[in-house]
C-alpha positions as CSV (number, residue, x, y, z in Angstrom):
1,X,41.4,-37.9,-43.1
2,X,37.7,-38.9,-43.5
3,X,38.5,-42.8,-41.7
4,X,39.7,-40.8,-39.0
5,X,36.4,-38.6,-39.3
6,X,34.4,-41.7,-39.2
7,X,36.2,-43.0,-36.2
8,X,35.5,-40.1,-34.6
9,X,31.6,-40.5,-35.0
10,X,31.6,-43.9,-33.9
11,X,33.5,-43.7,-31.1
12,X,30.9,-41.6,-28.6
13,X,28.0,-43.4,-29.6
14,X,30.1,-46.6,-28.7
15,X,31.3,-45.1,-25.3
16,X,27.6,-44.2,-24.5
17,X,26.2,-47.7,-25.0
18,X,28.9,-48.9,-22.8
19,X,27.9,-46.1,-20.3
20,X,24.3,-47.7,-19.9
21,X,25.3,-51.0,-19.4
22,X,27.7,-50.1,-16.3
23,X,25.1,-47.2,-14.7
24,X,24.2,-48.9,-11.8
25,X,27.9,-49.8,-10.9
26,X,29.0,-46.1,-11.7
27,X,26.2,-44.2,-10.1
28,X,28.2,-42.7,-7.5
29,X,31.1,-41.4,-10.0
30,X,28.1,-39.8,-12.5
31,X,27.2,-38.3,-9.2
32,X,30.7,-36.9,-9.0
33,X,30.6,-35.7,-12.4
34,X,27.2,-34.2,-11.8
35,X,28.6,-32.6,-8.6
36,X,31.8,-30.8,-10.4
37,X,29.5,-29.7,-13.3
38,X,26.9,-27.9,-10.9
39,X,30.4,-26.4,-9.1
40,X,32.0,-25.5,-12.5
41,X,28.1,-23.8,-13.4
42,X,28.0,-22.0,-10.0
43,X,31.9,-20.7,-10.3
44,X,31.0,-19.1,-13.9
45,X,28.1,-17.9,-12.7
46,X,29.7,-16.4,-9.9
47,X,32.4,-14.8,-12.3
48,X,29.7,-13.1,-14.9
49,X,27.6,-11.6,-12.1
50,X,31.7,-10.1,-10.7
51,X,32.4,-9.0,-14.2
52,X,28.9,-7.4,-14.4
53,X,28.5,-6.0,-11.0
54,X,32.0,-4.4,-11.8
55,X,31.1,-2.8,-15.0
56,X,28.4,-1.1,-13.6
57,X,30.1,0.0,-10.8
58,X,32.7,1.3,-13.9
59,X,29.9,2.5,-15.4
60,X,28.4,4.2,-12.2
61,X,31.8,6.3,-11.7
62,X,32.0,7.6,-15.2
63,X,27.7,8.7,-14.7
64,X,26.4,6.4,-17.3
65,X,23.8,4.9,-15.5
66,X,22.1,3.9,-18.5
67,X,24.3,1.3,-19.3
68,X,25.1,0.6,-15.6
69,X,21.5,-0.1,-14.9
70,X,21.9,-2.6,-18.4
71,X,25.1,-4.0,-16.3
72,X,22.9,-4.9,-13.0
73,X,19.7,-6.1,-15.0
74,X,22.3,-9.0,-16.2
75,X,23.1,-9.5,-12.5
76,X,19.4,-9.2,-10.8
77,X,18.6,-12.0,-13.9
78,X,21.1,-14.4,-12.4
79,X,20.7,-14.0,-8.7
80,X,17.2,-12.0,-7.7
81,X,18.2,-11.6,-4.5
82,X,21.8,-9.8,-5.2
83,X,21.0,-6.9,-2.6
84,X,23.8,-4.5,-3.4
85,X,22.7,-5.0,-7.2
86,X,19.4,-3.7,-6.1
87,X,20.8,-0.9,-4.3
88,X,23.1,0.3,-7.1
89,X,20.4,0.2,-9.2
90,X,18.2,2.2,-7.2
91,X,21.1,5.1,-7.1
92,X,21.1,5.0,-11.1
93,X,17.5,5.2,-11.6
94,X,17.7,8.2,-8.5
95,X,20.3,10.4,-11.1
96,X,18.2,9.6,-13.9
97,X,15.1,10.5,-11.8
98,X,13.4,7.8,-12.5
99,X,11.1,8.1,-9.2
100,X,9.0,4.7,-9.3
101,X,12.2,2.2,-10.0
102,X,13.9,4.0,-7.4
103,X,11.8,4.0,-4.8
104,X,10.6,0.3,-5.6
105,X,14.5,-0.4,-5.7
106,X,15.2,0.8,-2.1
107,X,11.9,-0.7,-1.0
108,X,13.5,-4.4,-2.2
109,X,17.1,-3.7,-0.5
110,X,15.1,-3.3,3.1
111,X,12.5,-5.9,2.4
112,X,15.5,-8.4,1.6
113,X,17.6,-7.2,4.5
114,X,15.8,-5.5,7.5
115,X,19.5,-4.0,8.0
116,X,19.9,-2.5,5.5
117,X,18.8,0.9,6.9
118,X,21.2,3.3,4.7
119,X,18.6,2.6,1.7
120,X,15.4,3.6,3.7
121,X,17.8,6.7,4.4
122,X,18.4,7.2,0.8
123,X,14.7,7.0,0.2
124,X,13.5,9.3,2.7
125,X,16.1,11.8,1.7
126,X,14.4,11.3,-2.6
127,X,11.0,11.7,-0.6
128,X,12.3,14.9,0.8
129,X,13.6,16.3,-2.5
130,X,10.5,15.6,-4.4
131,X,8.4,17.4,-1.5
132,X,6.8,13.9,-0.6
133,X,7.1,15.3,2.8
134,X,4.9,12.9,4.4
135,X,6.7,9.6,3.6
136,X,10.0,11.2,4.2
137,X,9.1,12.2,7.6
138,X,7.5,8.7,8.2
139,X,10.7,7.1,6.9
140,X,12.8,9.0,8.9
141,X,10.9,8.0,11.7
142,X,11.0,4.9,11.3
143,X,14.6,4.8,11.2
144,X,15.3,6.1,14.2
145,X,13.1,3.6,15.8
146,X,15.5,0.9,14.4
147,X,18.4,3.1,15.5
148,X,17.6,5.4,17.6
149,X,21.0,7.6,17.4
150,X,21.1,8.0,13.8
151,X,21.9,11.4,13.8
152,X,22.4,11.8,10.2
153,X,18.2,10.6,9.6
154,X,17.7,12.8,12.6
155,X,19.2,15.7,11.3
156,X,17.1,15.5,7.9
157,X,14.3,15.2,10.1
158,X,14.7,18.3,11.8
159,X,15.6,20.2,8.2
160,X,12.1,18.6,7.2
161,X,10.2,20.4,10.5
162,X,12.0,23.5,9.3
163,X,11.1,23.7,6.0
164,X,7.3,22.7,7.5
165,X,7.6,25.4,9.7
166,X,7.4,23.8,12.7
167,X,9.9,25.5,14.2
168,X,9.2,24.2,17.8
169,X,9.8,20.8,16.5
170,X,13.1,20.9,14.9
171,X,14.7,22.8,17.8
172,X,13.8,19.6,19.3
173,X,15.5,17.6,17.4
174,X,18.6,20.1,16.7
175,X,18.8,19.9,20.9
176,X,19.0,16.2,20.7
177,X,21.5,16.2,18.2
178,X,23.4,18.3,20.2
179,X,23.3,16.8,23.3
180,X,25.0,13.9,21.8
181,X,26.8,15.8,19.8
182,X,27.8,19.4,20.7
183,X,29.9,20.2,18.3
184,X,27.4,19.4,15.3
185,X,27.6,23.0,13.7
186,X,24.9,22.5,11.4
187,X,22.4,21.4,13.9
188,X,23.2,24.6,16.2
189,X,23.2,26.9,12.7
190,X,20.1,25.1,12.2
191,X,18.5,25.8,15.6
192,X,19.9,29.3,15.4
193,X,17.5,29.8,11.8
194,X,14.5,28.2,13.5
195,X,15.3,30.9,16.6
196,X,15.4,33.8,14.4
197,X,12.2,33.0,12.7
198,X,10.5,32.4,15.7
199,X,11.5,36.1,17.1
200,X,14.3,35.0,19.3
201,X,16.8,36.9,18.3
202,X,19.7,37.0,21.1
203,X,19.0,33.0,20.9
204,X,19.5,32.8,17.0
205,X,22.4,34.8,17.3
206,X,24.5,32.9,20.6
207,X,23.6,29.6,17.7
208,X,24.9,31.3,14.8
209,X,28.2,32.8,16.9
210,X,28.7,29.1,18.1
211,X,28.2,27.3,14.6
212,X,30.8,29.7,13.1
213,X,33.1,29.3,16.0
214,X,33.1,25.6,15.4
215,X,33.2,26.0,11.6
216,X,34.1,29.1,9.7
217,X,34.5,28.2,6.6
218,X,30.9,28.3,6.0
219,X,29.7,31.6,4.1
220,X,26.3,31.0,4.6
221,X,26.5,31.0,8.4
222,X,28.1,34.7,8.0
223,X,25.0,35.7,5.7
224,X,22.5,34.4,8.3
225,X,24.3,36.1,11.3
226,X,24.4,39.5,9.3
227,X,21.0,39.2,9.2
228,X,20.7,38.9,12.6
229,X,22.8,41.7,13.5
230,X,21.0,44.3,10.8
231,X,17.7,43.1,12.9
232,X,19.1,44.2,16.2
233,X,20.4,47.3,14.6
234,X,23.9,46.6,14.9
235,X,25.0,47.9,11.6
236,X,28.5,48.0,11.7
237,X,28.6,44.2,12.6
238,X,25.8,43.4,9.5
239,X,28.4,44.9,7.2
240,X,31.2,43.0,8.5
241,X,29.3,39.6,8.4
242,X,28.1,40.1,4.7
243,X,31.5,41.2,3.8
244,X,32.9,38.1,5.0
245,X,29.7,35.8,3.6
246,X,30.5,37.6,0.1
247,X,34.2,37.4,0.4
248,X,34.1,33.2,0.8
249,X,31.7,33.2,-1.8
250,X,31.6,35.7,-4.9
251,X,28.4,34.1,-6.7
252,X,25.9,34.4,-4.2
253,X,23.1,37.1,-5.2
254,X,21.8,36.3,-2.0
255,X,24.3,37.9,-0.5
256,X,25.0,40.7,-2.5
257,X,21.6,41.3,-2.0
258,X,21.2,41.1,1.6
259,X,24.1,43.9,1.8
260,X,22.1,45.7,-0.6
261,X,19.3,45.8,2.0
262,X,21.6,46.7,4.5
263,X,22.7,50.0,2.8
264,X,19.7,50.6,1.7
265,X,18.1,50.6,5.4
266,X,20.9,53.2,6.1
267,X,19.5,55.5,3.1
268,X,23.2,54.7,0.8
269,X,21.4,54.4,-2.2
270,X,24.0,54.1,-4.3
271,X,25.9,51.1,-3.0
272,X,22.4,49.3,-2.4
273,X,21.8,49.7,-6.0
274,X,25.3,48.5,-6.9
275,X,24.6,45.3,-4.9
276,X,21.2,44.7,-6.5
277,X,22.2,45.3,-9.5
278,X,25.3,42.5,-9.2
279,X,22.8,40.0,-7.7
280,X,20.7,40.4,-10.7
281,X,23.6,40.0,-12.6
282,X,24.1,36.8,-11.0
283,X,20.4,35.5,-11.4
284,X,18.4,37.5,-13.9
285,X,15.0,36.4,-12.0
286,X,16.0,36.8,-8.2
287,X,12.6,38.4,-8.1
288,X,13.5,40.0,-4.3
289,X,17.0,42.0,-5.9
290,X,13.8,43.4,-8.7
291,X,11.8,44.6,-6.3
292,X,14.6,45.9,-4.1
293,X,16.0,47.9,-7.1
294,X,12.7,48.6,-8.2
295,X,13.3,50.7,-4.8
296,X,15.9,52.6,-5.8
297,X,14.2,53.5,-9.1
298,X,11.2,55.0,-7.2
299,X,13.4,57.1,-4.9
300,X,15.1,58.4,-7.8
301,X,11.1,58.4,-9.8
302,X,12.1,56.2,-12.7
303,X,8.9,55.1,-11.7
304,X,8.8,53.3,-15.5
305,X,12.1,51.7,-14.6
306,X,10.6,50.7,-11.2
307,X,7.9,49.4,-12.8
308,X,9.6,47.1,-15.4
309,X,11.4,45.9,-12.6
310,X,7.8,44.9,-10.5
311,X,6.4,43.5,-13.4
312,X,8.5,40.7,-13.9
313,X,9.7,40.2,-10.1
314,X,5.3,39.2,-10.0
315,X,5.8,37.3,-13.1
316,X,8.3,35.5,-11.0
317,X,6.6,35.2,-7.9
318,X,3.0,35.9,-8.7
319,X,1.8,35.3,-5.4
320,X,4.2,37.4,-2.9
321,X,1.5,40.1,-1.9
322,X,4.3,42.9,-1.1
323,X,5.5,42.6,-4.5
324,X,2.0,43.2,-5.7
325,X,1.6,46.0,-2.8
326,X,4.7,47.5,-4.4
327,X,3.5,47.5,-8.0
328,X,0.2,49.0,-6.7
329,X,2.2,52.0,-4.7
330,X,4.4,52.6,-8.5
331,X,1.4,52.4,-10.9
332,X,-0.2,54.7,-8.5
333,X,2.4,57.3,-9.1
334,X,2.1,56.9,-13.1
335,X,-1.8,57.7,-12.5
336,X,-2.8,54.1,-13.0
337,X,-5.4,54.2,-10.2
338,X,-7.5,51.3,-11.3
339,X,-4.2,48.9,-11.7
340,X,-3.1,50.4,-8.7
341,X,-6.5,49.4,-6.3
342,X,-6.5,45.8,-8.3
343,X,-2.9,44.8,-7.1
344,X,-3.8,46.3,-3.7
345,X,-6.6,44.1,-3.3
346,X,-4.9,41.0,-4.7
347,X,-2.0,42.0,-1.9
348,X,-5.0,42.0,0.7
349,X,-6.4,38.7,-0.6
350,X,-3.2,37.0,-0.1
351,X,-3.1,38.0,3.4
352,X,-0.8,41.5,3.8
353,X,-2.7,43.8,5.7
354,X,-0.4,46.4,4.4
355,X,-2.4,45.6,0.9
356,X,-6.4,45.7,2.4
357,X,-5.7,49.3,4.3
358,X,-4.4,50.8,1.1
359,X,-7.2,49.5,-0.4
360,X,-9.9,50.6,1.7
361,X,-8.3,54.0,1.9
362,X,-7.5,54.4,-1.6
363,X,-9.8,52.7,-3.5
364,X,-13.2,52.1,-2.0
């Protein structure tokens, strides 16, 4: 056994000397040899940055984005330039808000391929939802320069003139969208919202009527139009919307508390307080069903109740002015006249003339 050891030892070092003396003959077959190495390399390279990319892709459908981000590190070490890679990684580090690697991410998926518009998309839409409304509207933008019928960028646009209030704007765009597309409910729901806000009523409500004709099965499109009808007065119709809104979708407080409103406005106490009271069962700090209830609890003068009720709706929202109107009008009624002029005048300071006048005519 160790002569056939020794024999083994001997025997490369005696086919490498013989190696040197016939290079120059057998340069072309060491190129060969060089050749199938660098294509055997390439081929298992190719095969771990497969069996990488595919784990975190596994990894990626069961949410562990930790270890799928691990995954395409291995990958993006191998081959810089692996675009989807990037991309995948940049959805990873979006679900474990990681806001600089993501955005950086997407930035290196367009800068790599001027194509690839879906990941500007993807970072406008992160833009949006951190309220870096600036770069998501110039990314929007932008995209529909480079295709100018993106309706979905287009879309988001108009939602981010919305939310800016620039209501004139995003009818714009909801018009455009629906010139190409007239059956895009959301865009004429849309429109229909920035209508109503602007004071056109009979406008937001032919929009709404047309969005739920296209699509019912939304329940928020049933809210919105009850709202338009308890505006125009139509009270029977409010009812039936919000019963439809609440029907499709039994955890909404919004809605219960919309309805709520609704009763109230026609002076039935009791089922208004029933439906605040189940929206705050739903969400303990919807500050709007507190002060609603708080409402009720002054028309029945449990002003203390009432009270309770305003205090922590302005914990809540500490800078809604009727709130603070509200609290002034309840500790008023419990003879606290100096608490009463101080909320008053911070209602007045944050711009409800409702809150200066009872100031002035209460207080100074």
């Amino acid at each position: 056994m160790r002569f056939y050891t020794f024999l083994f030892l001997i025997f490369p070092l005696f086919s490498w000397a013989q190696s040197e003396v016939d290079s120059i003959l057998l340069s072309s077959e060491n190129q060969f040899r060089d050749s199938i190495a660098a294509i055997n390399l390439a081929a298992e390279q190719q095969q771990f940055l497969e069996e990488n990319f595919n784990a975190a892709t596994e990894f990626m459908n069961n949410e562990d984005y930790i270890n799928a981000i691990k995954s395409l590190n291995q990958v993006l070490r191998i081959d810089s330039t692996y675009i989807d890679a990037f991309y995948n990684r940049a959805i990873c580090n979006r679900e474990l808000n990681n806001f600089t690697q993501t955005i950086t991410d997407f930035n290196t998926v367009f800068r790599l391929d001027s194509t690839r518009t879906d990941a500007l998309y993807e970072q406008a839409v992160y833009y949006m939802d951190n309220n870096y409304t600036k770069e998501a509207e110039q990314l929007f933008t932008q995209i529909l320069v480079l295709v100018p019928q993106e309706f979905g960028s287009a879309y988001k646009l108009g939602v981010l003139y919305y939310l800016q209030n620039k209501y004139s704007s995003a009818i714009a765009i909801f018009s455009e969208i629906l010139s190409y597309h007239p059956h895009h409910s959301y865009a004429l729901h849309d429109r229909g919202s920035c209508y109503r806000l602007m004071g056109e009523i009979d406008k937001a409500e032919k929009d709404y009527l047309a969005a739920i004709d296209l699509d019912p099965s939304f329940s928020f499109m049933y809210n919105n139009l009850g709202a338009i009808y308890k505006l125009k007065g139509m009270y029977a119709e409010a009812l039936e919307a919000f019963n439809s809104a609440i029907s499709m979708d039994l955890s909404n407080p919004a809605y219960y508390n919309n309805r709520g409103s609704l009763y109230y406005e026609q002076e039935n106490f009791q089922d208004a307080f029933k439906d605040f009271e189940k929206a705050l069962d739903l969400n303990p700090q919807y500050a709007l069903a507190l002060c609603n209830r708080a409402a009720i609890y002054q028309i029945r003068e449990q002003y203390g109740a009432a009270l309770a009720d305003l205090n922590k709706a302005c914990e809540i929202d500490n800078l809604n002015p009727s709130f603070l109107l509200n609290r002034g009008i309840t500790k008023e009624m419990l003879r606290d006249e100096e608490g009463a002029c101080e909320d008053w005048n911070n209602a007045g300071e944050l711009g409800l003339q409702e809150g200066k006048t009872y100031y002035i005519n209460n207080c100074e």
